[in-house]
N, CA, C and O atoms as a GROMACS GRO file, in nm:
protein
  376
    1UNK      N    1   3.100   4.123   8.096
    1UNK     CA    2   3.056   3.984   8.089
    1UNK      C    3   3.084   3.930   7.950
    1UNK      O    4   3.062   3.999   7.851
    2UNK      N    5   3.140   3.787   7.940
    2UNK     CA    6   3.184   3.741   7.819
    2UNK      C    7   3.028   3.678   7.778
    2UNK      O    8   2.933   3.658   7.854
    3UNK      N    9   3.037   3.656   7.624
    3UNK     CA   10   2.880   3.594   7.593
    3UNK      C   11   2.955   3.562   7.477
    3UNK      O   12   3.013   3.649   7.412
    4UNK      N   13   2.955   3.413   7.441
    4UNK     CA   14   2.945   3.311   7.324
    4UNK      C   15   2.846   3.375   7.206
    4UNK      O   16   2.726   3.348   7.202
    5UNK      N   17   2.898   3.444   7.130
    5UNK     CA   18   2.778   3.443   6.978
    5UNK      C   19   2.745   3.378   6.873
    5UNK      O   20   2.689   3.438   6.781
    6UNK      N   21   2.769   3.254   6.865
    6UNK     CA   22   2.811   3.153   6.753
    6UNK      C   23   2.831   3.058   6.820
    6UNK      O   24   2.842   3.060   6.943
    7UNK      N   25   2.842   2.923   6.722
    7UNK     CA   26   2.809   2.818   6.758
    7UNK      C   27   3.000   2.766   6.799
    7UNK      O   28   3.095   2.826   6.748
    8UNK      N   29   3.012   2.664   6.885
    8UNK     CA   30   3.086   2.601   6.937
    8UNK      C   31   3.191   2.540   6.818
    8UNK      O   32   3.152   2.424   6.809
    9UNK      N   33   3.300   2.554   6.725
    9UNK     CA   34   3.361   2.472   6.636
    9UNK      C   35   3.490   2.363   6.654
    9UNK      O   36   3.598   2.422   6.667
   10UNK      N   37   3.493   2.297   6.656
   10UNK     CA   38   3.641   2.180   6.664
   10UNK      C   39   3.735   2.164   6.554
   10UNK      O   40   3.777   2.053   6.522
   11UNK      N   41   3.777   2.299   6.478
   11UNK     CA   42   3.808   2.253   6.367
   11UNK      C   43   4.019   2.221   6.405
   11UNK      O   44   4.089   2.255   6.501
   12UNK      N   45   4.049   2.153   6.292
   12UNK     CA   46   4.226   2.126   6.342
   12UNK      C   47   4.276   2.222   6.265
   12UNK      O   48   4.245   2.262   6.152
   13UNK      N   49   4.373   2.260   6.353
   13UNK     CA   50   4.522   2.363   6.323
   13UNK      C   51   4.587   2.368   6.253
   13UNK      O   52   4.667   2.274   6.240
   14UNK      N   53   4.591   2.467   6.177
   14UNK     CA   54   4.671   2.482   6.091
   14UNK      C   55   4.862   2.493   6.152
   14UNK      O   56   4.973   2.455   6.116
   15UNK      N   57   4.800   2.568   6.260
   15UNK     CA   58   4.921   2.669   6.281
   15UNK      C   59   4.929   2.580   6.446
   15UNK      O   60   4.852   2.488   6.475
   16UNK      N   61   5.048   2.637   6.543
   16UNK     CA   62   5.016   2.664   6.656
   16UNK      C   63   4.934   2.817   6.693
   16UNK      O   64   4.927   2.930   6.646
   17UNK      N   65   4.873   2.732   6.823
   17UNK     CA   66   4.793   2.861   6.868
   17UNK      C   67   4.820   2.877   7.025
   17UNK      O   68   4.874   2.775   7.068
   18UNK      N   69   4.803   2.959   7.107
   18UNK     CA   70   4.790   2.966   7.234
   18UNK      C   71   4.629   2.928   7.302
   18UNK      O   72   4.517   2.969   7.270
   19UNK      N   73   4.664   2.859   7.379
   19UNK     CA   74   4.552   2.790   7.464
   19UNK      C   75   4.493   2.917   7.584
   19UNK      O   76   4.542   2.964   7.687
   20UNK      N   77   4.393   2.935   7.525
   20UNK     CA   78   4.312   3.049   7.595
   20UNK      C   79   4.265   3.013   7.740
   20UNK      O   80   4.269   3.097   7.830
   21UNK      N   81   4.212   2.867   7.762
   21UNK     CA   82   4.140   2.849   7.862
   21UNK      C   83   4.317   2.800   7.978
   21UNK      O   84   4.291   2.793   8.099
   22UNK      N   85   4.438   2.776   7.949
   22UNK     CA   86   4.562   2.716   7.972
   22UNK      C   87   4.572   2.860   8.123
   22UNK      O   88   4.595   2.837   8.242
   23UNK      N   89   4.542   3.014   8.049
   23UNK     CA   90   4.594   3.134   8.108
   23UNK      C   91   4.463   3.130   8.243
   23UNK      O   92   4.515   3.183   8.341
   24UNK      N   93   4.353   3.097   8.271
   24UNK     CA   94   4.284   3.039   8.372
   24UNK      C   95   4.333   2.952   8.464
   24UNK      O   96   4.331   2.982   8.583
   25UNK      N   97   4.376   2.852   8.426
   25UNK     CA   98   4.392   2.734   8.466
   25UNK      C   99   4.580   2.831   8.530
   25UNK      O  100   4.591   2.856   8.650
   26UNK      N  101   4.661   2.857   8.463
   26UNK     CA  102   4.756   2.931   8.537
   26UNK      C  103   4.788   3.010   8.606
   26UNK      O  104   4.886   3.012   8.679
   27UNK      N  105   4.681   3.113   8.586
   27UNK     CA  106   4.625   3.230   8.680
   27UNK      C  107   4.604   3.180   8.877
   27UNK      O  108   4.606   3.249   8.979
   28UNK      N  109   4.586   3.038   8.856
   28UNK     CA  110   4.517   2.998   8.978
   28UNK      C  111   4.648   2.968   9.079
   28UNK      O  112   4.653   2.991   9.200
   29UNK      N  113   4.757   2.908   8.990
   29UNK     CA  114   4.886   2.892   9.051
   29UNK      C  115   4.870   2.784   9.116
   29UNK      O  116   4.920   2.804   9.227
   30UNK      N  117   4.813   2.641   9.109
   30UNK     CA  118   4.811   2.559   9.175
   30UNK      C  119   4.854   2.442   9.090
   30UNK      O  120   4.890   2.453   8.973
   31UNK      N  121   4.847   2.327   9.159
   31UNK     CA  122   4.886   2.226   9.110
   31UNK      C  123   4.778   2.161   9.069
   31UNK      O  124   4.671   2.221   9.081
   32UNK      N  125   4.777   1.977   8.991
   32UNK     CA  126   4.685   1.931   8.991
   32UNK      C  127   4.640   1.897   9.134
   32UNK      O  128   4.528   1.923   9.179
   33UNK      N  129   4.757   1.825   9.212
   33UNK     CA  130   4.704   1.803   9.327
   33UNK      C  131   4.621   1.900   9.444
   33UNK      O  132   4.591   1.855   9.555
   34UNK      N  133   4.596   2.014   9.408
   34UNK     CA  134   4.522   2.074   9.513
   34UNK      C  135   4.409   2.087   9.441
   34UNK      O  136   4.344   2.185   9.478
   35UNK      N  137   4.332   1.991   9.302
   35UNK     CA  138   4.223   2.065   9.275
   35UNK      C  139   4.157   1.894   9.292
   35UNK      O  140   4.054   1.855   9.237
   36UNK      N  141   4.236   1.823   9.370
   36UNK     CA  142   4.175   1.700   9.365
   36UNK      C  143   4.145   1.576   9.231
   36UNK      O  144   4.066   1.482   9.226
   37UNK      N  145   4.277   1.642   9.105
   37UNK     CA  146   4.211   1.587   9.006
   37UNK      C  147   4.265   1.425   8.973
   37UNK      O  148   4.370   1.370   9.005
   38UNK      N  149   4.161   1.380   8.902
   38UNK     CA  150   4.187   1.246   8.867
   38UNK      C  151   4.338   1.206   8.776
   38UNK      O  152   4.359   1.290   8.689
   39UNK      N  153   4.423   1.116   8.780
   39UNK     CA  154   4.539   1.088   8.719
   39UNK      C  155   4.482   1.138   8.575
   39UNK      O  156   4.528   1.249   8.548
   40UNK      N  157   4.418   1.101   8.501
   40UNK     CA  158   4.336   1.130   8.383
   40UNK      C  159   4.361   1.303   8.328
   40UNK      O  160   4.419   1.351   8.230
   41UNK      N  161   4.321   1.336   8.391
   41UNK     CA  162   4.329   1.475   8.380
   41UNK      C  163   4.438   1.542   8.407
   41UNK      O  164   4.480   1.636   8.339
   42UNK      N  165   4.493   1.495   8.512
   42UNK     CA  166   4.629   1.549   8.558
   42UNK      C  167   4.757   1.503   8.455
   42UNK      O  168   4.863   1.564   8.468
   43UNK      N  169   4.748   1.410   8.368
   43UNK     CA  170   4.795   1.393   8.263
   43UNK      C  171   4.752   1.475   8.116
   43UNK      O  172   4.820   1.487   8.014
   44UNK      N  173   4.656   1.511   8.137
   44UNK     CA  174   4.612   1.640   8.042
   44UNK      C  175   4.664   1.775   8.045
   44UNK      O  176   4.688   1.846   7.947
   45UNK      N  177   4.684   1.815   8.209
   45UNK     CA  178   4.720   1.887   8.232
   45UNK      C  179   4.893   1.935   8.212
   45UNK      O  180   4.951   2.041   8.191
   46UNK      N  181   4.926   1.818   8.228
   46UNK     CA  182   5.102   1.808   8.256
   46UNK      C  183   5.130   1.783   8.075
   46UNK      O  184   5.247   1.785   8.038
   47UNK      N  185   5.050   1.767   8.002
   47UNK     CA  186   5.084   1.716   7.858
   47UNK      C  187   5.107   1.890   7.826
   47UNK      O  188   5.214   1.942   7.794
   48UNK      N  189   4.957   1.972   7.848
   48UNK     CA  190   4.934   2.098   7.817
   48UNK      C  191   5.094   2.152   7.847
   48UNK      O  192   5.184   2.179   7.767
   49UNK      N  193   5.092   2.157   7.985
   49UNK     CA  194   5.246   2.239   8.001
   49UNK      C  195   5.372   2.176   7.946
   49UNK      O  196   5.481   2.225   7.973
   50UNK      N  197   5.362   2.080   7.877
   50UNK     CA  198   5.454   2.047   7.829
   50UNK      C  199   5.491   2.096   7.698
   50UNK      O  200   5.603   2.104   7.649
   51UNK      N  201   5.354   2.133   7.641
   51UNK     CA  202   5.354   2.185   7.523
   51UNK      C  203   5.363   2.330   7.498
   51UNK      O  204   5.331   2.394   7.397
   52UNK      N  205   5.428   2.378   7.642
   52UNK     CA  206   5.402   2.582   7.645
   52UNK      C  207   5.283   2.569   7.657
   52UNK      O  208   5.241   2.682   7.679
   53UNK      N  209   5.156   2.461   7.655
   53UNK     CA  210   5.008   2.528   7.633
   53UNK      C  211   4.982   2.596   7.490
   53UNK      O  212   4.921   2.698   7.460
   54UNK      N  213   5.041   2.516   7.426
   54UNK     CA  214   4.995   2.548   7.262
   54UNK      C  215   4.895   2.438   7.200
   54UNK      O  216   4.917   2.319   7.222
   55UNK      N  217   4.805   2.472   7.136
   55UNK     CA  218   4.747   2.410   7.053
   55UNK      C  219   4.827   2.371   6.990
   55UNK      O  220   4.907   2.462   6.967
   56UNK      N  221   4.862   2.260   6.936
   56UNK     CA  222   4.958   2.221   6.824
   56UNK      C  223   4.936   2.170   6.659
   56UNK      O  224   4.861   2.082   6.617
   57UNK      N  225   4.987   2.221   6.617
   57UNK     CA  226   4.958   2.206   6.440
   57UNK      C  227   4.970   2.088   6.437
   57UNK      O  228   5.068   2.016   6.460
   58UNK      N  229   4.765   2.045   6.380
   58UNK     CA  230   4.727   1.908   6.364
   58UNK      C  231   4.632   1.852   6.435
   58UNK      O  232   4.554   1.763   6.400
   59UNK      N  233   4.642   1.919   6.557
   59UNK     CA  234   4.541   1.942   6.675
   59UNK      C  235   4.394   1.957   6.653
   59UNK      O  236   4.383   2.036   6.559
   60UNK      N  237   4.263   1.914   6.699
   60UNK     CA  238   4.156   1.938   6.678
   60UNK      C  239   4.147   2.066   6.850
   60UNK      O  240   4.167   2.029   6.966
   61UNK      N  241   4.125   2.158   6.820
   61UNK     CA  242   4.069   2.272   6.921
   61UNK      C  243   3.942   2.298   6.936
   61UNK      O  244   3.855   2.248   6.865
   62UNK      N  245   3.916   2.397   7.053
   62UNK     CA  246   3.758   2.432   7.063
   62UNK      C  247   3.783   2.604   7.038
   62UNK      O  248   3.857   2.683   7.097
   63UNK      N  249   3.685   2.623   6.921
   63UNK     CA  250   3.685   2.739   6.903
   63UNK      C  251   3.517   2.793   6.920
   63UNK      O  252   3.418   2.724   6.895
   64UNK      N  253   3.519   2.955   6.977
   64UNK     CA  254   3.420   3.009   6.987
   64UNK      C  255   3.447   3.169   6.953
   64UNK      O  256   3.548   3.234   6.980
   65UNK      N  257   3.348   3.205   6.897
   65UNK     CA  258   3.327   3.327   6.931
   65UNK      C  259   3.249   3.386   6.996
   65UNK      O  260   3.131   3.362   7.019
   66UNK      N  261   3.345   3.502   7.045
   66UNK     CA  262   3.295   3.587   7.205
   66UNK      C  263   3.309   3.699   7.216
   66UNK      O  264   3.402   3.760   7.162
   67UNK      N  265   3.212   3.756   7.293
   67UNK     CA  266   3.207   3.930   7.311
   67UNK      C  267   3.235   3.977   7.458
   67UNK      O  268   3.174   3.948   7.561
   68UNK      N  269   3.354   4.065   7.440
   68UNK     CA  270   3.351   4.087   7.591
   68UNK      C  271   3.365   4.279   7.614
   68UNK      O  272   3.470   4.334   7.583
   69UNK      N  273   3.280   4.338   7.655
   69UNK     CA  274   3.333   4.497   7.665
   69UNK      C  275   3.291   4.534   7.496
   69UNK      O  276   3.356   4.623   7.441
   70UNK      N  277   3.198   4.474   7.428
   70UNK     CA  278   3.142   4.511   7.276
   70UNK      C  279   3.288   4.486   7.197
   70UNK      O  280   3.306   4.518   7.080
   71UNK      N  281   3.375   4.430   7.270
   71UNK     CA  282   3.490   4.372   7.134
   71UNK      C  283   3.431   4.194   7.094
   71UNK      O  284   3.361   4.116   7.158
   72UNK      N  285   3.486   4.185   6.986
   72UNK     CA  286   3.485   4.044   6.905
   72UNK      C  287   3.587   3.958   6.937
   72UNK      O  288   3.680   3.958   6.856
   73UNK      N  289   3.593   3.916   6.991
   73UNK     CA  290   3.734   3.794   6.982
   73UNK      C  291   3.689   3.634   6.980
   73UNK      O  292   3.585   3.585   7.024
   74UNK      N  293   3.822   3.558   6.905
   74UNK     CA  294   3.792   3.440   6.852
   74UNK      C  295   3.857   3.355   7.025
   74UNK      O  296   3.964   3.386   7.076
   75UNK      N  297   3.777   3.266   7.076
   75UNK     CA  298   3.850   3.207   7.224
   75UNK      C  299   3.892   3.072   7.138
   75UNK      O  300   3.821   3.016   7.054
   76UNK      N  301   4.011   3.038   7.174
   76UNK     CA  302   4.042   2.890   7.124
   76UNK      C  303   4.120   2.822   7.251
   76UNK      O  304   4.204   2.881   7.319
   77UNK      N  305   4.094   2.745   7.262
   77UNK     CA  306   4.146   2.608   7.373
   77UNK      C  307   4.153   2.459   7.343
   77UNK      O  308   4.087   2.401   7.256
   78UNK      N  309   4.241   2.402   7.426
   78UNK     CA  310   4.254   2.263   7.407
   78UNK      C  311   4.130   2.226   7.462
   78UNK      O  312   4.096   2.286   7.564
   79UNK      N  313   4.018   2.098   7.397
   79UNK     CA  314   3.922   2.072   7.488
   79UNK      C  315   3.925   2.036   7.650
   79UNK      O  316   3.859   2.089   7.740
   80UNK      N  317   3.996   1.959   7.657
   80UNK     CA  318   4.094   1.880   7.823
   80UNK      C  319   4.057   2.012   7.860
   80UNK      O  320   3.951   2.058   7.903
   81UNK      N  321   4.178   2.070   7.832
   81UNK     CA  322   4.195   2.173   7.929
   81UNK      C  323   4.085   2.246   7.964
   81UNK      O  324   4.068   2.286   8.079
   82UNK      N  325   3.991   2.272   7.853
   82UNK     CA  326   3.848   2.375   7.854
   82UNK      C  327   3.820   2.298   7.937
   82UNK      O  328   3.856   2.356   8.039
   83UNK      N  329   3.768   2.175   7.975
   83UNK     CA  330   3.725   2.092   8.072
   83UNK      C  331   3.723   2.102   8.181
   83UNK      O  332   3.634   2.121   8.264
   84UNK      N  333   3.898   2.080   8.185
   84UNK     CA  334   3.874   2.113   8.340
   84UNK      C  335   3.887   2.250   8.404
   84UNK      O  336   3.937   2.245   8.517
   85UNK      N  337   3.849   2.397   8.350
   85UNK     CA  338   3.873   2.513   8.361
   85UNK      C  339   3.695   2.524   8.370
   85UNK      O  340   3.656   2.639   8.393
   86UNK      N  341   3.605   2.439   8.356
   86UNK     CA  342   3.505   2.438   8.339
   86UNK      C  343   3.454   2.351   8.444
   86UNK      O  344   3.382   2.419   8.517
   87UNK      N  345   3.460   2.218   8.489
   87UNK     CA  346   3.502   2.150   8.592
   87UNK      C  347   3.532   2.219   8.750
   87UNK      O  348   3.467   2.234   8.854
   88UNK      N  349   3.622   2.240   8.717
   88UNK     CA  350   3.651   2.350   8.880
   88UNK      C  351   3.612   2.504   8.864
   88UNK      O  352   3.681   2.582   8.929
   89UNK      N  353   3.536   2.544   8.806
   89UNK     CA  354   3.517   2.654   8.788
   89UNK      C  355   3.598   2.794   8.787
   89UNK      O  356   3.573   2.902   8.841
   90UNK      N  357   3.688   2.756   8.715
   90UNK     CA  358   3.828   2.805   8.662
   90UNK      C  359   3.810   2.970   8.590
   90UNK      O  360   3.885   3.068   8.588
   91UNK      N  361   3.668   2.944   8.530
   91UNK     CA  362   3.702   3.102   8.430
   91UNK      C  363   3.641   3.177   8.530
   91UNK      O  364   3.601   3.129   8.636
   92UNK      N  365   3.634   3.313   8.492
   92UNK     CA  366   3.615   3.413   8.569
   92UNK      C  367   3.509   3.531   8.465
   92UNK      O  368   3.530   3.539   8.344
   93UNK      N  369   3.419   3.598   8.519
   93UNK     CA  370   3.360   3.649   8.444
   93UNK      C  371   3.397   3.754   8.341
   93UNK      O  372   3.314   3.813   8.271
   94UNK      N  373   3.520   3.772   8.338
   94UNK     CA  374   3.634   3.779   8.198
   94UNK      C  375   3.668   3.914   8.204
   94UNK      O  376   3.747   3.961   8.122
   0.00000   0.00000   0.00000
């Protein structure tokens, strides 16, 4: 089970990064249209893959830290995307 230990941060990119919550949302293999989503989002979505699903240097991200199996890891995602991976209930108990 994944568990958040720290507080929620938005800080911007230095670098590119890979979009953590992007590999959920791809895992599912669907389109926007089968999750019913609003043009809004589905333009979030189609921006993401446009970008490989990189955070992009300059970018404000959502960063957390998380424990999964007693390891440490830093989760970073585009917010949108965290959204709607959160929204349709996209993550998985990790």
């Amino acid at each position: 089970m994944c568990e958040s230990i720290g507080p929620t941060n938005y800080p911007k990119a230095r670098k590119d990064h890979d979009c953590m919550a992007s590999v959920f949302l791809n895992e599912q293999n669907w389109s926007p249209s089968d999750l019913s989503m609003g043009i809004t989002e589905a333009k979030d979505w189609v921006k993401a893959r446009q970008n490989n699903y990189k955070i992009k240097k300059g970018e404000k991200y959502l960063n957390q830290t998380m424990t999964h199996e007693r390891k440490l890891y830093s989760f970073k995602a585009i917010p949108k995307i965290h959204n709607i991976c959160l929204k349709y209930d996209l993550y998985d108990e990790c």
